[in-house]
TILO-898432 format. One record per residue: x, y, z of N, C-alpha, C, O in turn; residue in one letter. Coordinates in steps of 0.2 Angstrom, whole numbers, plus 5000, padded with zeros to 4 digits. Atoms other than C-alpha are relative to their C-alpha. Layout:
BEGIN
XYZXYZXYZXYZA/...
END
This chain:
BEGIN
500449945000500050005000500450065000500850065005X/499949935002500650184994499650065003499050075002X/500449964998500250325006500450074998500950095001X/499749935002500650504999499950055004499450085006X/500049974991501150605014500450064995500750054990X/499849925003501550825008500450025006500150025011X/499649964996502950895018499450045007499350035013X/500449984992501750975030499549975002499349975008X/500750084996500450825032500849975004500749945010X/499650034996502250765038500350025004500649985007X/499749984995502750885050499550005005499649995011X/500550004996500950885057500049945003500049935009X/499850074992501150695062500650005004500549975009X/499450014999502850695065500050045006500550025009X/500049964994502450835079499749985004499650025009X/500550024995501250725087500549955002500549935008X/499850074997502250575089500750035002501149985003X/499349994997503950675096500450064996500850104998X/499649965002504550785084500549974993500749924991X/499650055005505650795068500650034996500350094995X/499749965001507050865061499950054994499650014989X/500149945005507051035047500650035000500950065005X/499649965001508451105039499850054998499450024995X/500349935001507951285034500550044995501150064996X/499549965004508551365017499650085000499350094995X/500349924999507951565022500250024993500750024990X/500149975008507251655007499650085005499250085010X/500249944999506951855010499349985002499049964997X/500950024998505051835019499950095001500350135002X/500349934998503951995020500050015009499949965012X/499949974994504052095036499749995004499250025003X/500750004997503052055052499750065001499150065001X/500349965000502952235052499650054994499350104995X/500350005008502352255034499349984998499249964992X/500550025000500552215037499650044997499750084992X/500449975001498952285038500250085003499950135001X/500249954994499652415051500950024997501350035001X/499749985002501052465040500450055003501050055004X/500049965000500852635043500450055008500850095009X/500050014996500952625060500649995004500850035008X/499450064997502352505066500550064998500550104994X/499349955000503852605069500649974999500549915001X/499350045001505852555064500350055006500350115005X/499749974997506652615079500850014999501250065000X/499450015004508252535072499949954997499449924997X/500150045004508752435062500049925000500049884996X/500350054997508352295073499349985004499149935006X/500650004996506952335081499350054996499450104993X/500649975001505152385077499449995003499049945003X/500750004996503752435088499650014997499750044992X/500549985000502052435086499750025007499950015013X/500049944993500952545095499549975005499150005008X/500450044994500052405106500749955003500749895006X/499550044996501852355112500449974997501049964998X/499550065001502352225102500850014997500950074994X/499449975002504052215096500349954994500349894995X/500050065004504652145081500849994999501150044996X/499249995001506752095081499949964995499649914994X/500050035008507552065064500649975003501049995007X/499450024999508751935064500450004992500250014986X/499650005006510251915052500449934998500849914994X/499750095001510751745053499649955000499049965000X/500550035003510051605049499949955004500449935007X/500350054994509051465060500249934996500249924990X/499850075005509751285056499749965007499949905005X/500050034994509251215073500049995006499749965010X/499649984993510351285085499850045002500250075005X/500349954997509351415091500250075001500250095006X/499749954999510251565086499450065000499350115003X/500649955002508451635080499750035006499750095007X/499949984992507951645098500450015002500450075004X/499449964999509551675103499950075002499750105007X/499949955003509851815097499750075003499950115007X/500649964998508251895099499850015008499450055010X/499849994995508451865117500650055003500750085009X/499449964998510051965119499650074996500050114995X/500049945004509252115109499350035005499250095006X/500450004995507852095121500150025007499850075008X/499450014996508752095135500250085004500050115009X/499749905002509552285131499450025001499350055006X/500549965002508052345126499449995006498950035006X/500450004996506952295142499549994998499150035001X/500650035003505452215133499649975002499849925004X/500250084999504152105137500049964997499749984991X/499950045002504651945132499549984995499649974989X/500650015002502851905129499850034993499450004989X/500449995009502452005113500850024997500850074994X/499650025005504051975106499949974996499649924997X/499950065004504251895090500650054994500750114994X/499349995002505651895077499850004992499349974990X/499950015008506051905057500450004997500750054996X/499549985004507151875047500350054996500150054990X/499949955005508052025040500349974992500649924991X/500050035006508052045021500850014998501050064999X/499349985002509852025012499950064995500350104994X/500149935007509152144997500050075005500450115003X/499949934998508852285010500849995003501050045004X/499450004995510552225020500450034995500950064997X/499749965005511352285002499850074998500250124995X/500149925002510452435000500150065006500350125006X/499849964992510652485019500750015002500850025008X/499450004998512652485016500149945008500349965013X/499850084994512852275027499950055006500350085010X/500049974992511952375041499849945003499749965009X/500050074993511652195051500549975001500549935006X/499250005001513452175049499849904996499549874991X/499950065003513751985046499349954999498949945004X/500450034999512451885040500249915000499749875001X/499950055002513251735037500049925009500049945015X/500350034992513051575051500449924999500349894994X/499350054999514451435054500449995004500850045006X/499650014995515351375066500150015007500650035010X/500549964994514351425081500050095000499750125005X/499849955000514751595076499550055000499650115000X/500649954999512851655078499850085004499750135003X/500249944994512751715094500750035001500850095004X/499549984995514451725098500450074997500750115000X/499549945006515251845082499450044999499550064993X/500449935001513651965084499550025007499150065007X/500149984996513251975101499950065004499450095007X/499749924997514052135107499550044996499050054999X/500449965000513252225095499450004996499350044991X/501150035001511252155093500050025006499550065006X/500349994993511352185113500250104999499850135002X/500149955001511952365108499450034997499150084999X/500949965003510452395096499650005005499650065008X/500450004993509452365110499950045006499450055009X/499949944994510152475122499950074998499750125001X/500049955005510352585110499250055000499150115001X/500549995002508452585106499650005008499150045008X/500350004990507952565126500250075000499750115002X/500149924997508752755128499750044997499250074999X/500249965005508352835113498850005002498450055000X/500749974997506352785121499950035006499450075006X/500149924996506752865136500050064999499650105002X/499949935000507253005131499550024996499350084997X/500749995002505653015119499750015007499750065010X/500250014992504852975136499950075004499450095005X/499849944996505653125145500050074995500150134997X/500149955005505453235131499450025001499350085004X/500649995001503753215130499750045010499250085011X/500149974996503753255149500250085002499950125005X/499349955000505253385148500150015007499950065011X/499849994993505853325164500949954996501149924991X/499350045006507853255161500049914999499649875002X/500050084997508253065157500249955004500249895003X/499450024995509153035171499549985006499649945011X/500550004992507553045182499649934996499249905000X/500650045001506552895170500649955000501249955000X/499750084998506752695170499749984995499150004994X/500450055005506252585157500049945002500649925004X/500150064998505652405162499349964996498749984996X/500750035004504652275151499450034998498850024999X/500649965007503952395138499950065004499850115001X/500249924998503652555150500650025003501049995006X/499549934997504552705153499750045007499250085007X/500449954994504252785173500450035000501050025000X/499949974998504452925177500250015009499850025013X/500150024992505352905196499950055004499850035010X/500249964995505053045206499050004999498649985003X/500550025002503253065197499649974999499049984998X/500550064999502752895196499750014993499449954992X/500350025009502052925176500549974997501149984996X/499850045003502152795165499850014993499350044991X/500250005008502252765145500249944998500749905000X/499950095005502152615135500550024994500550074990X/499550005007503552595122499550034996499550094995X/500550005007502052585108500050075000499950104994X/500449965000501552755114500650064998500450114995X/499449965001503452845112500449994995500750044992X/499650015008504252765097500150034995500750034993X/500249965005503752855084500550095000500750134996X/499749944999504553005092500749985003501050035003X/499250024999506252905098500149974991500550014989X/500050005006506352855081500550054996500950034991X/499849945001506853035077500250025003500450085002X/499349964998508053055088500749974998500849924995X/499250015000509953045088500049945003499849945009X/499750054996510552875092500750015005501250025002X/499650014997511552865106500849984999501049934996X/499550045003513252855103500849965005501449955004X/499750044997513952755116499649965006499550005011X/500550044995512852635128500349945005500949935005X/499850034992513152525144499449935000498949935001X/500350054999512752355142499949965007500449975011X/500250024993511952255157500549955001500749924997X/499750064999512852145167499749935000499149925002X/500750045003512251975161500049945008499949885007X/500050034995512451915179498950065004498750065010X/500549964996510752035183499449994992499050034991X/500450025007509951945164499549985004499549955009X/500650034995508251925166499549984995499049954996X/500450065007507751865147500649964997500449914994X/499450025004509551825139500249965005500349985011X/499850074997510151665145499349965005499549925009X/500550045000508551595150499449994998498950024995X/500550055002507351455149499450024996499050045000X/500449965002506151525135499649964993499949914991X/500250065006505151435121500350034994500450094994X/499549965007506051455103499350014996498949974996X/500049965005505451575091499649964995499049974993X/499950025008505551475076499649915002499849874998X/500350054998504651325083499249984997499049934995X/500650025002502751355080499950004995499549954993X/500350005008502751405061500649934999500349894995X/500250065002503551255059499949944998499949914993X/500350054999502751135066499150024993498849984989X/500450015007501451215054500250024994500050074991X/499450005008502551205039499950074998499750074992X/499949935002502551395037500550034997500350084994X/499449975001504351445033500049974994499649924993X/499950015009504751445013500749965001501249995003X/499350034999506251305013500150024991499850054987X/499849985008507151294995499749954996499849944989X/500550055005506051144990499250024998498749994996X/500649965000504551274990499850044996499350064993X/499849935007505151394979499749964992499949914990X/500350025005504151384963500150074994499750114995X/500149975004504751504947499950004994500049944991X/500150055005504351504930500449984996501050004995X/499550045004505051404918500749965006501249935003X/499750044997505951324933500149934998499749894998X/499850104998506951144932500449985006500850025008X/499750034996507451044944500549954999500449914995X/499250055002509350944944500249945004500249955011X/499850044995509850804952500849984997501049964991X/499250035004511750764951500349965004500049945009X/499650065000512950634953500650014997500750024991X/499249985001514850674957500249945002499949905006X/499750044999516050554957500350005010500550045013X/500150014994516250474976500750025001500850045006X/499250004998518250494975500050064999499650094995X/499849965001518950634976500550034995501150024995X/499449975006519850734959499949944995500249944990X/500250035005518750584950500050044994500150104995X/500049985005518550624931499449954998499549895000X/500450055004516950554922500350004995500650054992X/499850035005517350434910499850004995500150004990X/500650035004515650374902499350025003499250015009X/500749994998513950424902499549974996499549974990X/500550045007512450314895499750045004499750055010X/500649944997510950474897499449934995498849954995X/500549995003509950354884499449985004498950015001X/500749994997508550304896499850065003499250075003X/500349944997508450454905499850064997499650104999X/500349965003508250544890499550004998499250054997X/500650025001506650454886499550025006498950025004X/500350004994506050494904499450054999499650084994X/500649975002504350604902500250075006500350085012X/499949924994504750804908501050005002501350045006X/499149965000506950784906500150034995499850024991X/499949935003507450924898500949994997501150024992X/499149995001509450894898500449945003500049915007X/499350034996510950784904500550024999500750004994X/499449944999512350904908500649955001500449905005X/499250044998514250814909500550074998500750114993X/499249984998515650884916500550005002500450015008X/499550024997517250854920500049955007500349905007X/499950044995516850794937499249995002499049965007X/500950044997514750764938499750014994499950054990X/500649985005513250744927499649995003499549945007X/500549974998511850814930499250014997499350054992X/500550025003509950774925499650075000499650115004X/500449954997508850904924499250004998499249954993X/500450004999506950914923499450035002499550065007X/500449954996505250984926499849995006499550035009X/500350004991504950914943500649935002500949904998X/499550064998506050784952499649955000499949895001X/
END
């Protein structure tokens, strides 16, 4: 018996019965802040964007294979910035704007445990960065100094006067201000979202096959290849017989070269 199981009929059992693995080939996705409320959603920097009921949207730059950089990450930028944990969520920033934005995410590349540890320093700066710069909106809007406000899990108090502002409600006008140009990371002995126990990020979509992998991708006139290198290393192909495979219904080619041939066609 022949049971035809779709990539996401297969993560959906496969999540009931324990769990399964996914490698993830990240393709530029649209923006979480790119909705309906477009207009609205503020870029505070270039890793952060409020909306004005709180939530926070962190872009990451690296890419999720497993290891949990995608939370990660977004935990240390968190962190900085004093957020509630709770309406956190994350996006992959796009490499097309990371070229038009002069590599402002600095590295995007992910290897060698190098996620968290070679952008650390400064993801937890944006954060901080973006943490004053709402104060001082905050205190603006009072015109009392910065020195007298606290920001904690999304609000700005005022400490002598006990008045409170929600990020959502100041952004827009930290936004427009001067970033700080030098900031004071927390000791991560007084961390109270970066370094722990937290559900990952990149977990729920998933489990419901959400994420665009590279077997997803459909363009037109697209073919698909399948190849076959030799197992040795500085092999040379010798001989190729393609004639069955060229009668094959939808092959289109069989590529030979030096060291692989390659089939090519309209669907695998």
């Amino acid at each position: 018996m022949t049971i035809a199981l779709s990539r996401r009929e297969f993560l959906k059992v496969s999540s009931t019965v324990g769990g399964g693995l996914a490698l993830q080939f990240t393709f530029p996705i649209a923006s979480a802040a790119t909705g309906t409320d477009t207009v609205t959603a503020t870029e505070v920097n270039a890793w952060i964007v409020i909306h004005p009921d709180d939530r926070v949207v962190i872009r990451i730059a690296r890419s999720e294979m497993g290891q949990g950089s995608y939370t990660a990450l977004a935990q240390l930028v968190a962190e900085e910035l004093d957020c509630d944990w709770n309406k956190v969520s994350a996006e992959f920033a796009s490499p097309n704007e990371h070229i038009r934005r002069n590599r402002i995410w600095g590295s995007m590349s992910t290897g060698g445990s190098q996620g968290v540890r070679g952008s650390q320093d400064y993801v937890r700066k944006a954060g901080a960065s973006a943490r004053e710069m709402l104060v001082a909106a905050a205190a603006q809007k009072w015109k009392v100094p910065a020195t007298e406000c606290n920001a904690d899990k999304g609000f700005i108090t005022h400490t002598p006067s006990g008045r409170k502002l929600r990020y959502g409600e100041v952004a827009a006008v930290a936004a427009k201000l001067e970033p700080p140009k030098d900031v004071t990371l927390r000791d991560p002995a007084k961390w109270k979202i970066a370094g722990q126990p937290v559900h990952r990020l990149d977990i729920p979509d998933k489990v419901r096959g959400k994420p665009v992998f590279g077997v997803d991708v459909v363009l037109p006139g697209m073919l698909h290849a399948s190849i076959a290198q030799c197992p040795v290393f500085g092999g040379k192909v010798t001989s190729v017989d393609d004639s069955a495979a060229v009668k094959m219904r939808g092959v289109k080619k069989v590529v030979r070269e030096d060291d692989f041939v390659a089939v090519s066609a309209d669907k695998w």
